[in-house]
C-alpha positions in Angstrom: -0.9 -19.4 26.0 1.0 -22.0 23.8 3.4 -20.3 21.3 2.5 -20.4 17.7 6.3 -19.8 16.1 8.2 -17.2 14.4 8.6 -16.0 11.4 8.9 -12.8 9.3 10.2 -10.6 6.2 13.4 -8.4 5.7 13.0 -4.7 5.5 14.2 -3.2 2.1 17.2 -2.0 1.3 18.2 2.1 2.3 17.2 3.7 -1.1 19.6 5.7 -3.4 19.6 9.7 -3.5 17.9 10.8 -7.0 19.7 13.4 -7.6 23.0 10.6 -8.6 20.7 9.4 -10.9 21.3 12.2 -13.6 20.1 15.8 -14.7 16.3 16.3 -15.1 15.1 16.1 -18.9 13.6 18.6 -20.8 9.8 18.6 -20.8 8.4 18.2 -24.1 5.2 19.6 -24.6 1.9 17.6 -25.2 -1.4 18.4 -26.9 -2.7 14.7 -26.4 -6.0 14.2 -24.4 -6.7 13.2 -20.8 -6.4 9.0 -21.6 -2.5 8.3 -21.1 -0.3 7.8 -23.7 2.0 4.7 -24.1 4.9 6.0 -24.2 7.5 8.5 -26.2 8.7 8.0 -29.6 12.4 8.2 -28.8 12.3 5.6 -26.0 10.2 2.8 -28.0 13.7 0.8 -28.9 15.0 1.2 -24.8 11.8 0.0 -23.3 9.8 1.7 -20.6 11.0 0.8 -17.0 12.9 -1.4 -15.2 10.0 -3.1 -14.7 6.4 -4.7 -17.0 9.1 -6.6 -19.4 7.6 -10.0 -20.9 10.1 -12.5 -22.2 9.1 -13.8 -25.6 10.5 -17.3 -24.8 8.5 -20.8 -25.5 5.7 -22.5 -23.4 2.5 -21.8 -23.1 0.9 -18.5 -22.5 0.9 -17.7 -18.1 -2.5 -16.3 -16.7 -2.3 -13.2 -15.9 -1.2 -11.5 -12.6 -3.9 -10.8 -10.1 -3.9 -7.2 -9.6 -5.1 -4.5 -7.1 -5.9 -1.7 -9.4 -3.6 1.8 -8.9 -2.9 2.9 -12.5 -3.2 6.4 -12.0 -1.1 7.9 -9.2 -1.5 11.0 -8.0 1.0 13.4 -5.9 4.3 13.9 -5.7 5.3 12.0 -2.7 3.1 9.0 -4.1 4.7 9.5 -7.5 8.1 9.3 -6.6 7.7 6.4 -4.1 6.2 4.5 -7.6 9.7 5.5 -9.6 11.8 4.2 -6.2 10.0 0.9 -5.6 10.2 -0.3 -9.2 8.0 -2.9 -9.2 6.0 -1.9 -12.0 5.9 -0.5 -15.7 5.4 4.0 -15.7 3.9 4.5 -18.7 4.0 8.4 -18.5 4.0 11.1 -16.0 2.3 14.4 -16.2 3.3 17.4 -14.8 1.5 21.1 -14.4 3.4 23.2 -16.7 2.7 26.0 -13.9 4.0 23.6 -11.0 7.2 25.0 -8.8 10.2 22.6 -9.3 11.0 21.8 -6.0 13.2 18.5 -4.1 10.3 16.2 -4.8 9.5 17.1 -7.9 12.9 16.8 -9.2 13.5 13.5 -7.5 10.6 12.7 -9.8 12.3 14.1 -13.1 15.6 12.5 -12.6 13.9 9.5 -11.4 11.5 9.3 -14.9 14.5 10.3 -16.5 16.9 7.0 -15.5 14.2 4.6 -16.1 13.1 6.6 -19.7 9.7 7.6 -18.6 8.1 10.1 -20.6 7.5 13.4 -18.5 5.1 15.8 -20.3 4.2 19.3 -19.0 0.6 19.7 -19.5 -1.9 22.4 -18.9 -3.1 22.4 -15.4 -6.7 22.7 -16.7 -5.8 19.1 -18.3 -4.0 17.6 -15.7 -6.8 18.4 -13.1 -9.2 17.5 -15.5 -8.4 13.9 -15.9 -7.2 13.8 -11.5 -9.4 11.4 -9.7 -8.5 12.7 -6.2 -9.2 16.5 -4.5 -5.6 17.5 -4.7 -3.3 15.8 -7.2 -0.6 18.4 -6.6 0.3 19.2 -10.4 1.7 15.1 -10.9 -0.1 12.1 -12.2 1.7 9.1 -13.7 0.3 6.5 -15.7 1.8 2.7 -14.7 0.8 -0.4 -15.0 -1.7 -2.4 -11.7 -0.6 -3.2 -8.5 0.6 -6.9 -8.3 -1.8 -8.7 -5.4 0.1 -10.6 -3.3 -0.5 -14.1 -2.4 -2.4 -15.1 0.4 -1.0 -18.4 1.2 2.8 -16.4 1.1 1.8 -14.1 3.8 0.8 -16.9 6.1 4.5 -18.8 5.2 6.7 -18.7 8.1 10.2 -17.6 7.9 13.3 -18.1 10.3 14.0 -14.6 12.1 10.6 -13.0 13.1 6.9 -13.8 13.9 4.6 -12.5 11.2 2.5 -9.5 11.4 -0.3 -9.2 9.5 -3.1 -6.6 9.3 -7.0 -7.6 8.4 -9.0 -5.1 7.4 -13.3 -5.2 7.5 -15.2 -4.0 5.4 -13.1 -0.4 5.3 -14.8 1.9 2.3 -13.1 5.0 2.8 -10.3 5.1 0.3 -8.6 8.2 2.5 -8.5 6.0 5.6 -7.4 2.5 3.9 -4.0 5.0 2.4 -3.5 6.2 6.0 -3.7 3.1 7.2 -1.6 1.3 4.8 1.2 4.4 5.2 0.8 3.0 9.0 1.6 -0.5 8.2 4.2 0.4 6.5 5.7 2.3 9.1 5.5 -0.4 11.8 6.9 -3.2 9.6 3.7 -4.8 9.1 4.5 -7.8 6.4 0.8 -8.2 4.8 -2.5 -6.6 4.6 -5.4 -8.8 3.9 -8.8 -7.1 1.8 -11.9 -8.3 1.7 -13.0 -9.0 -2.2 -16.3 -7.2 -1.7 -17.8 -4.4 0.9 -14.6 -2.5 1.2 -12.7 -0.3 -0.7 -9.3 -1.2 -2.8 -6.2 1.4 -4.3 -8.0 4.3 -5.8 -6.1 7.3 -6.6 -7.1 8.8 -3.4 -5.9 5.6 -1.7 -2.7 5.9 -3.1 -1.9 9.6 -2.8 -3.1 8.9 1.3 -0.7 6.2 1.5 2.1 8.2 0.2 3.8 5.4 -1.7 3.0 2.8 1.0 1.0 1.2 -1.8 4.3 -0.1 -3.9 5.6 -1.3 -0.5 3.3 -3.4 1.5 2.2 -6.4 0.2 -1.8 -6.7 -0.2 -3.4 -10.3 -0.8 -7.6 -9.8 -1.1 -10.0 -12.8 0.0 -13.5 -13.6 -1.2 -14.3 -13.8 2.9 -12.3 -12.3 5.7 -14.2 -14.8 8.1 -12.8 -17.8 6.2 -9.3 -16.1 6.0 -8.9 -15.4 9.4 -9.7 -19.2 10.1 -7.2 -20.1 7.8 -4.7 -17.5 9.9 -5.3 -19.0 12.9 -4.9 -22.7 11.3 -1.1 -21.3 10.2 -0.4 -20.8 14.1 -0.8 -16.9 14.2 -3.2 -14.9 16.7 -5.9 -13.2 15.9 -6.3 -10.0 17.3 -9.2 -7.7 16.7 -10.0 -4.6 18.1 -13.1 -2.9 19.4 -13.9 0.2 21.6 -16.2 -2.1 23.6 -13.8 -4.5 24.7 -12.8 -4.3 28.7 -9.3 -5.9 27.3 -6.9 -3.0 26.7 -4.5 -3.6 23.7 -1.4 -2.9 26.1 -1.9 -5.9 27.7 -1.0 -8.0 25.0 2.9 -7.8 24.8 2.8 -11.7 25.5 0.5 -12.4 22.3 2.6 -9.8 20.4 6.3 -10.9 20.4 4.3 -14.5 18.1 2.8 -14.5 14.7 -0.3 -11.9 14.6 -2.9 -10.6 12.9 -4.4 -7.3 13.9 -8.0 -7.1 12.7 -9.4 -3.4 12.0 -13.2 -2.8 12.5 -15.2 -0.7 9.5 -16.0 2.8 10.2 -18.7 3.4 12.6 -19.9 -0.1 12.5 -16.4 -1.7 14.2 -15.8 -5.7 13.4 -18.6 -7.9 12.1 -20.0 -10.5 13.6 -18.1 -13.0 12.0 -15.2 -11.6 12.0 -15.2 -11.1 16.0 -16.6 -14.7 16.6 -12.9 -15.5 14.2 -10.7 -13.5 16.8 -8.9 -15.4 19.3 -8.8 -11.9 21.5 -10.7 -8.3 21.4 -9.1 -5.8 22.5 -9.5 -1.9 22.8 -7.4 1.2 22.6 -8.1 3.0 26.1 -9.5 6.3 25.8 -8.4 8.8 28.5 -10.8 11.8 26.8 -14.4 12.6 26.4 -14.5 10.5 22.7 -15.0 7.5 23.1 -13.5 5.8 19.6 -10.7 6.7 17.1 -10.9 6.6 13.2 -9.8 3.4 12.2 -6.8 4.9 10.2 -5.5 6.0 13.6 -6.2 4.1 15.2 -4.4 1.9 12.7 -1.5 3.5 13.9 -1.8 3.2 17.3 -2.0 -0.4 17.4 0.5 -1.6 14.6 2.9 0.3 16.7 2.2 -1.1 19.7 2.7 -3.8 18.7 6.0 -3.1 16.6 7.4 -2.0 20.3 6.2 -5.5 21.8 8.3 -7.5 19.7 11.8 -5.4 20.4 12.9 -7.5 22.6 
């Protein structure tokens, strides 16, 4: 097959320990109801974060930001991953006033504490009251929505690796899109593309499954993953999808692998649309040496971004 070019993204920099960032705060208590508060009285003249600042300079007004939703976070890991990345504004964190302080949740103290977040202990009858996942383990923070990413930037190639890009159709289970995305993440996958409608976004179940994947891996959403993937393929990158009922076994495409691609993920139980398949260039399959005959897509998410990852070390 012809080559389509390289291209690809750096990896971020190794982060710093939290516990150089300073002594945890004290945690004032807070009688204020489950809607999240703005922020504390004594930081209002330091700010709220390193990130969310406006300039007040001239020009006209900007439209705002496309975003991807995730303004409550819930759990510790996906809680402290939010203070790390610092790409957006932390209103406020809450935090069990019966919750063990332990290595993560300190991270998160001296974390809040360095950027002048507000950390409030709250009941956990409150704080479980106002969690929109099963298990929120005694932290929620309060931060501004997830910047979308820009379609046409994922498809831009730069000098130093191919692209690799992740499509995802029509998945609805929040649980499996946070695995997934914790996956990508993992494999050094450079974009995820949505679909606008049939398919789920970051919910707070998303976001505790992805275990701060969510602040790292840029997500662009389309208004049809059909069209998009046509527009992939016009940038010179493969389209890969992936079906249990292809004879074509994903370890067969180290050739395709090492260029630009895109890995396409079926739905749940339903696999790849029709569309969508007739959009692939190839359809491959994860052989199954068992009785089952399929994976759930969130593994096997992870079996085929890393796959792939091993390809291109060459």
């Amino acid at each position: 097959m012809a080559s389509r070019g390289t291209s690809g993204r750096g990896r971020p920099a190794a982060k710093s320990s939290a516990a150089a960032r300073g002594a945890p705060p004290a945690r004032a208590k807070s009688s204020r109801g489950p809607r999240p508060a703005t922020g504390s009285r004594q930081f209002n003249s330091r700010g709220g974060g390193r990130t969310g600042r406006v300039s007040s300079g001239d020009g006209p007004p900007k439209k705002p930001a496309k975003t991807l939703g995730g303004e409550q976070v819930e759990g510790r890991q996906a809680v402290r991953e939010l203070l790390i990345a610092g790409r957006r504004k932390v209103r406020e964190i809450w935090v069990a006033s019966d919750l063990d302080e332990n290595e993560v949740v300190g991270d998160i103290v001296a974390l809040a504490r360095h950027e002048r977040v507000p950390v409030l202990e709250v009941s956990r009858r409150k704080l479980d009251a106002a969690a929109r996942s099963e298990a929120p383990q005694g932290v929620i923070a309060f931060a501004a929505a997830i910047p979308e990413a820009d379609f046409a930037d994922l498809l831009k190639r730069r000098p130093g690796r191919a692209p690799f890009l992740v499509a995802v159709d029509g998945v609805t289970d929040p649980g499996n899109l946070g695995a997934l995305l914790r996956c990508c993440d993992g494999a050094g996958v450079d974009g995820v593309v949505l679909p606008r409608h049939r398919a789920v976004h970051v919910t707070p179940t998303a976001a505790k499954a992805a275990a701060g994947a969510v602040e790292h891996v840029p997500m662009a959403v389309v208004g049809g993953l059909p069209a998009a993937l046509a527009r992939i393929k016009d940038a010179g990158i493969w389209v890969i999808g992936l079906d249990d009922a292809s004879d074509r076994s994903l370890f067969d495409i180290g050739d395709l692998a090492v260029e630009g691609v895109c890995l396409v993920l079926g739905a749940e139980g339903t696999g790849l649309s029709r569309l969508v398949r007739e959009r692939c260039d190839v359809i491959v399959s994860i052989p199954m040496r068992g009785r089952l005959s399929s994976l759930n897509v969130s593994a096997a998410a992870a079996l085929a971004t890393y796959e792939i990852a091993r390809a291109r070390v060459r």
